[in-house]
N, C-alpha and C positions, 0 to 999 in steps of 0.2 A: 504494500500500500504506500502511495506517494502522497507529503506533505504538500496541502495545497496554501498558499497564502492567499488571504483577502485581501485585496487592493484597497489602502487606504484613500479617504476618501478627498479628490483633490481639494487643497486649499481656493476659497475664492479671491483673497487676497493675496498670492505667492510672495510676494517683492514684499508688500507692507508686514507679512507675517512673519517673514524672515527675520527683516528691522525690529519689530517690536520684539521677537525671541532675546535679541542680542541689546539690546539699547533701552527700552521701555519695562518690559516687564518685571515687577519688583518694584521701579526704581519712579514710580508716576505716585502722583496723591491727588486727592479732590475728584475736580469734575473729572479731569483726563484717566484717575483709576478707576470709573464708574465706567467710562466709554470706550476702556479699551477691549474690555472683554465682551462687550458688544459688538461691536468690528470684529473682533474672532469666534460671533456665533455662541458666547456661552451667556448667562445668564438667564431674563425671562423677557418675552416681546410685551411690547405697551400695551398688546388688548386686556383689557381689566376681564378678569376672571377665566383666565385662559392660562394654563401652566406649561409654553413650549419656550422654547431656545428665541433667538429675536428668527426675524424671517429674514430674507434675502436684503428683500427692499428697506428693512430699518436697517441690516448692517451697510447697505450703500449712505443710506443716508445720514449715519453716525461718522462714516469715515470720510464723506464729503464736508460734514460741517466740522472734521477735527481740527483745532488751532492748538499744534504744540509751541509751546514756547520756542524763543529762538536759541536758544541753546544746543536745541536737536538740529541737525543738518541731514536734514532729507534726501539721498542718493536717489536720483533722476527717477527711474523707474517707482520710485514708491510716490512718487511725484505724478507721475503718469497714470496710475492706482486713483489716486486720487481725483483727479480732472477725468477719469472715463467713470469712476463709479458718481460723479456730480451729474455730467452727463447723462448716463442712463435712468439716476432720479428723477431729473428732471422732465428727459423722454419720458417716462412712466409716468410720472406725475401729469404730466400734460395730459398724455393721451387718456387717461381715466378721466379726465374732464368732458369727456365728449359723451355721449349717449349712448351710443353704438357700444363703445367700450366698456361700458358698465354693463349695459346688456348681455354682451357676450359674456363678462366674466361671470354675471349672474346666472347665464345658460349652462354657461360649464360648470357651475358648483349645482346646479340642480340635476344635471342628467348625474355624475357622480354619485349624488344621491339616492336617485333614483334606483342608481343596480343596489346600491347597500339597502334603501325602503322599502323599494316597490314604487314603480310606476304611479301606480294611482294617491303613494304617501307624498310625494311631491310633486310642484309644479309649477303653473300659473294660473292665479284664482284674482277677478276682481282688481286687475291690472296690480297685480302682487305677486311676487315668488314666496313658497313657502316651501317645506318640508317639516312634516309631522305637524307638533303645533305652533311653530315658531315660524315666525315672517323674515325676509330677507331684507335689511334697510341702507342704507348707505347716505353719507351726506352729500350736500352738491357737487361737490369736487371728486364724487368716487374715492378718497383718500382713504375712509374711515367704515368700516362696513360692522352692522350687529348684528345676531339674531335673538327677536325681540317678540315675545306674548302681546301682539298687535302690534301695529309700529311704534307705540308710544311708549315700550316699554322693556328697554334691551336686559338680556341676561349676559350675556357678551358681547362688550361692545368696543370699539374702537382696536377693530381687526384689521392689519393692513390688508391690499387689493394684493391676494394671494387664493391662488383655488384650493390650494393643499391645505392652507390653513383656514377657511373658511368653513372646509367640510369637514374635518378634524376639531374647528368650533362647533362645527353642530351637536355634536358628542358630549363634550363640553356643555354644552347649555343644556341636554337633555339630560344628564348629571347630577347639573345644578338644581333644575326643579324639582327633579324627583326627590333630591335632599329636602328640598328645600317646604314639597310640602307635608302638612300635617294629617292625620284622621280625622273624618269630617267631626266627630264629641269633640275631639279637641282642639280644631280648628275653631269651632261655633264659642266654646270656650275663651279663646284668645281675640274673635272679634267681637265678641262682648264686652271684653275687656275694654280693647279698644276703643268702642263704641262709647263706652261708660264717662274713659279720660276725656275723649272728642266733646263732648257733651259741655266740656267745661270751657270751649270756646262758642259755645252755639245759647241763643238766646230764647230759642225755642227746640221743640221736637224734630226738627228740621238741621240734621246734623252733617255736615259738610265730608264726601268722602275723602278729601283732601286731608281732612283733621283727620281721619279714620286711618286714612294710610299712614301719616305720620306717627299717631300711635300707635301701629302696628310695629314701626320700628323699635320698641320696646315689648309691648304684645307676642311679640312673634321671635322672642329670643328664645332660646333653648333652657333648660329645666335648671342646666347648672349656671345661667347668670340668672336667671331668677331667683335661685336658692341664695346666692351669690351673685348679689349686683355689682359687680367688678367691670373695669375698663378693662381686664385682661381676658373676659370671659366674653366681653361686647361683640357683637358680629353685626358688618354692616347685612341688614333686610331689605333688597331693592325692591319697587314699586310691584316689581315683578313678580314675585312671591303673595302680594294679598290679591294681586289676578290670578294665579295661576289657583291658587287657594280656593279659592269662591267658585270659579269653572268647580271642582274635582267637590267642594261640598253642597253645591246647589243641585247636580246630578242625583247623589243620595239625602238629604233631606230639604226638600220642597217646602215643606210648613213650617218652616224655622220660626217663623214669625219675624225677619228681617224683611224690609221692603226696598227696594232701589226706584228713587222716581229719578223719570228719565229728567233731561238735562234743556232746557229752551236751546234756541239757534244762537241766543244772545249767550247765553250761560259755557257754550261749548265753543263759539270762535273769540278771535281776539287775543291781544297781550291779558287781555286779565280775565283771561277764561280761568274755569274752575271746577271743568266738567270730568268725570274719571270713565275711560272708557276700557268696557266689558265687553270680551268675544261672542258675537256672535253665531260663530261656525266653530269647528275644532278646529281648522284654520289660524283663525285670527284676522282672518283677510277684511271679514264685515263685522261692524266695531257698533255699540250700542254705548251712548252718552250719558251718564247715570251722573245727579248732581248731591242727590241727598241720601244717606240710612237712616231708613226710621224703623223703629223697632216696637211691637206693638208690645204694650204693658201688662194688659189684660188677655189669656186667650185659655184655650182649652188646653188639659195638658193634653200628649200623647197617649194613646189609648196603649 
């Protein structure tokens, strides 16, 4: 039997990686030893809630904007590393700005999906891409891509314009919710809770779900910061969690006795909207504006 070796995988840096082995490494502090190990792929990428290495395009983009002090003298070719990896950001950057290019990259992280879902788990619905329950969003410039429980509400978000990582975030986010939600007793438990604190902003029965989410970022912490109200125990709860929550409790108890009144035209557009919007579909694609919980005081118990 013959020793096979694995071909190491090429450097995408050769010249600058060389340089920083022999001159950098060790021997940087501050911003510049935060960014160099970004340039060589190790650490974690900027999308929040997503645990990979940086992507391609944030390590160009870190070693594009690298300013070492002049002390270092940069040998030509690491020189040249630098001005083609600016260039191709910027190419990149650019060309994501266009429509077409968002599109495609949105096509191509959907069919991907599609062989790991099924066909019919992913798509386009209601001028939306989704897969399973989470929507495909991105901001104007294609820069910044999330997948979000309706669009309003990313679970991971600020993914670079990467299809490997987009669909490796879907995983990611479907992860997330599933930690993230509760059993419906105990669910109803925690937004009662909620409901309770909210109430202490509201001047009538007409309780804002805005307040309801925010007290759910207490509400909706885990048993051992409750038991233990610690900064060490605190876990941020994004908006996304008392959606995903409410889909999975309103399926199994109907009569809760919570009410969601929908939201006016006035109440849901605008800088000072303040409407909270609930799926739909299992999708996410079509979004129902809900502005108040009211929770009735008096009712039958359960039989």
């Amino acid at each position: 039997m013959t020793d096979e070796t694995v071909p190491a995988t090429a450097p995408m840096f050769p010249a600058f990686e060389a340089y920083a082995e022999h001159n950098l490494r060790g021997k940087v502090s501050g911003a510049l030893s935060a960014k160099l190990p970004r340039i060589l792929g190790q650490g974690r990428t900027r999308a929040e809630g997503l645990d990979l290495p940086p992507a391609p395009i944030e390590r160009r983009q870190t070693l594009a904007g690298l300013d070492l002090p002049s002390v270092y003298r940069l040998p030509p070719e690491v020189e040249a590393e630098i001005r083609a990896a600016k260039r191709e950001v910027d190419r990149e950057l650019e060309e994501m700005k266009r429509p077409d290019a968002s599109k495609r990259l949105a096509v191509s992280v959907i069919r991907q999906l599609q062989v790991a879902l099924g066909t019919d788990a992913a798509g386009q619905k209601d001028g939306q891409y989704f897969a399973g329950r989470f929507v495909l969003v991105s901001d104007k410039a294609g820069a910044n891509w999330s997948w979000s429980l309706t669009k309003h509400y990313p679970i991971i978000s600020r993914i670079p314009p990467d299809a490997d990582y987009l669909v490796r975030a879907h995983a990611a986010a479907e992860a997330a919710v599933q930690a993230l939600v509760l059993a419906p007793d105990v669910f109803e438990q925690r937004l009662a809770l909620s409901h309770a604190m909210a109430r202490v902003f509201s001047a009538g029965e007409d309780v804002l779900i805005q307040d309801v989410a925010r007290m759910y970022k207490i509400a909706g912490q885990s048993e051992k910061f409750l038991n233990n109200p610690a900064k060490k125990h605190f876990e941020d709860v994004p908006d996304g969690a008392l959606v995903a929550n409410i889909s999975a409790w309103r399926r199994s108890r109907p009569d809760s006795g919570f009410n969601f009144v929908a939201a006016t035209l006035n109440q849901s557009m605008g800088a000072n909207a303040k409407a909270f919007y609930l799926p739909m579909n299992p999708e996410g694609t079509m979004t129902r504006p809900v502005i108040y919980l009211r929770r009735e005081t008096t009712r039958a118990p359960r039989a």
